[in-house]
C-alpha positions in Angstrom: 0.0 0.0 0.0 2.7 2.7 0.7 4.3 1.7 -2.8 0.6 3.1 -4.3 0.5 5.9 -2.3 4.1 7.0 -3.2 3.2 6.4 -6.8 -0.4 8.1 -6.7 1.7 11.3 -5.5 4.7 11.4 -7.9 2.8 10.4 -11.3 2.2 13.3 -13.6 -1.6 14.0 -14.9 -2.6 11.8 -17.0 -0.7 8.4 -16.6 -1.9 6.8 -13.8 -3.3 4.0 -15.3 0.3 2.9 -16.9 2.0 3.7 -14.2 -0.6 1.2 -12.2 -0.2 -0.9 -14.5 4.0 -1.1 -14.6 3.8 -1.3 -10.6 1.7 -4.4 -11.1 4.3 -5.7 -13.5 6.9 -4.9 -11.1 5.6 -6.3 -8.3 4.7 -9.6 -9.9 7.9 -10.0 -11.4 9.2 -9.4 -8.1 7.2 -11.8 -6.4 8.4 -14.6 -9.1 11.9 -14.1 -8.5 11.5 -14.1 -4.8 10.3 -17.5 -5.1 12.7 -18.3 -7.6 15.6 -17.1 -5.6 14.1 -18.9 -2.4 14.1 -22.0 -3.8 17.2 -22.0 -4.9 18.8 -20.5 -1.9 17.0 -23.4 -0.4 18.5 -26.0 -2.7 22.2 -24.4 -2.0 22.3 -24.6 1.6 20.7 -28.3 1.5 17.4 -27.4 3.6 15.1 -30.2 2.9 12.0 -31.8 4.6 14.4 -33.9 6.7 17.4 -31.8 7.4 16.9 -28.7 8.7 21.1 -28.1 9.7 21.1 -24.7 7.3 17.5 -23.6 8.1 18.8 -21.1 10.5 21.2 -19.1 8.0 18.5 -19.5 5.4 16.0 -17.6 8.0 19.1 -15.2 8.8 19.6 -14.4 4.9 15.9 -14.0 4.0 15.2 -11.8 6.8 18.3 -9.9 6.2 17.4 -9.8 2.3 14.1 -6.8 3.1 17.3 -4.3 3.9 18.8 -5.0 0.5 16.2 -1.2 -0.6 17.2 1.1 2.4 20.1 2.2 0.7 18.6 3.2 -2.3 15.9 5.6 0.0 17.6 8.6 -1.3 16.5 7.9 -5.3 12.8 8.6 -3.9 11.4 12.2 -4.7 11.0 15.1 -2.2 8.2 16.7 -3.9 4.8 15.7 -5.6 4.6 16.0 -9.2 0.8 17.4 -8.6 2.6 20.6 -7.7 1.7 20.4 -3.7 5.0 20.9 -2.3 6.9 18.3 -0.2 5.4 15.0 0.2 6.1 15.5 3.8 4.3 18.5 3.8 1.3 18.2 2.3 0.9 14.9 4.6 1.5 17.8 7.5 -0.7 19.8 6.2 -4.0 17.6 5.3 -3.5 16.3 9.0 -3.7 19.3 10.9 -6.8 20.5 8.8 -8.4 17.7 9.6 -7.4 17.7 13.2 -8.7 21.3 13.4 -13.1 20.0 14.3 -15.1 23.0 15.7 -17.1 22.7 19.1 -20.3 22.8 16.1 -19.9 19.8 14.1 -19.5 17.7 17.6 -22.8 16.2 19.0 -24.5 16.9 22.1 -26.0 13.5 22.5 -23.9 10.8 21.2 -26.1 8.2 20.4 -24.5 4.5 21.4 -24.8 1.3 19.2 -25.2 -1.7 20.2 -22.9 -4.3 18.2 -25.8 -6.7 17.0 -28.2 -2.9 16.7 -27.2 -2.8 12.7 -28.8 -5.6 10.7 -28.7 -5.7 7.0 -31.7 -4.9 4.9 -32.3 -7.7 2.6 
């Protein structure tokens, strides 16, 4: 989901469906090759359904393997391509307009529900 988000705020006007459409790709092709490469990683260190000797460094390398992208952090934009500013900011900003609720819009009388109080209409 944050991979979307990040997308849906640096894609110019106009392409979002492509660009939906290559982080699809991406992502699939990634998920092939993770498989692939797990397998195979599997197959190298000689964990099988019996011996379980390398299953530890096969855990260790995996887990280690989701910090392989943290060093490529600074490729990602610091501003939208919707002209909003900084990501950073805008997030800032829609937050604290929404935390802003006048006295108005709160109700007097809350009104409590039950959890079984909503049936569906069928």
């Amino acid at each position: 989901m944050p991979v979307l988000v990040l997308s849906a705020r640096i894609c110019p006007p106009g392409v979002e469906a492509t660009l939906f459409a290559l982080l699809m790709s991406i992502v699939n092709l990634a998920g092939l090759l993770s498989h692939e490469f797990g397998a195979v990683l599997t197959h190298w260190l000689g964990v099988t359904d019996t011996n379980f000797d390398n299953l530890w460094l096969l855990v260790t390398v995996t887990n280690l393997s989701t910090l392989l992208p943290l060093p490529l952090l600074f490729l990602l934009p610091k501003t939208s391509s919707q002209g909003e500013g900084t990501i950073a900011s805008s997030q800032t900003l829609s937050t604290s307009q929404t935390a802003e609720i006048s006295p108005e819009v709160i109700s007097e009388n809350p009104v409590a529900l039950t959890i079984g109080a909503i049936e569906s209409e069928t």
